[in-house]
C-alpha positions in Angstrom: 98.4 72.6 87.3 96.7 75.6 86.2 98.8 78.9 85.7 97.8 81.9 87.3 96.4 84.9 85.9 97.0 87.8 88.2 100.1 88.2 90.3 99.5 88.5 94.3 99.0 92.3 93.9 96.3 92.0 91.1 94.4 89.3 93.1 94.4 91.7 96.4 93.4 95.1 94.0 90.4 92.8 92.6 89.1 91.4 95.3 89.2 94.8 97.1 87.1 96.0 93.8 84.5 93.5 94.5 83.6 94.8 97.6 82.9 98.0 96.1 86.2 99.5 97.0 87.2 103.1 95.3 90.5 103.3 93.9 91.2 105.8 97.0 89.8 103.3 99.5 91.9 100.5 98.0 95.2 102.6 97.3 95.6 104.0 100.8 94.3 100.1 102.1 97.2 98.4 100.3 99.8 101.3 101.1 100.4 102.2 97.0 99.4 105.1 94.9 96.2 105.7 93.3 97.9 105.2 89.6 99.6 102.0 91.2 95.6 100.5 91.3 94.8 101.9 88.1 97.6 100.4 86.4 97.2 96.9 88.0 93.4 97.1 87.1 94.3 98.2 83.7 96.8 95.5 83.3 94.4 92.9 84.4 91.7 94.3 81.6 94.3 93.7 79.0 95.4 90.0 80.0 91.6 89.1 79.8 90.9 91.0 76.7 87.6 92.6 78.3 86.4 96.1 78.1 86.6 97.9 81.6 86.4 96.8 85.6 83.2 95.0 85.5 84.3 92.8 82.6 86.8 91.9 84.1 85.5 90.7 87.4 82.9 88.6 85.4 85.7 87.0 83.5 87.7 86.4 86.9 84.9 84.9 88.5 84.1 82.6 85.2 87.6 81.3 85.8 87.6 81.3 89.0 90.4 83.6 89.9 87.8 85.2 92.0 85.5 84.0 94.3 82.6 86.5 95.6 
């Protein structure tokens, strides 16, 4: 069985991302603050040791945490 990557939180911040979702637009969708995303978006960067958001939705996708 293959171990997760992202909590439940990450998954829903990500997948908000890839359809072209701001920050704002995802923070007030999910009912949590602004830094709240950033910081689930910048923990998520650092698990997959990529540089920035795109990275790491290529990466996701690649191991098919995401689907698109």
């Amino acid at each position: 069985m293959n171990k997760k990557i992202l909590t439940d939180r990450e998954r829903e911040v990500f997948e908000l991302l890839v359809l072209n979702k701001t920050t704002s637009e995802i923070a007030k969708f999910l009912g949590i603050s602004e830094k709240t995303v950033r910081n689930h978006i910048s923990n998520t960067i650092q698990k997959l040791g990529v540089k920035g958001r795109a990275g790491a939705v290529v990466e996701l996708i690649k191991l098919g945490e995401l689907t698109i």
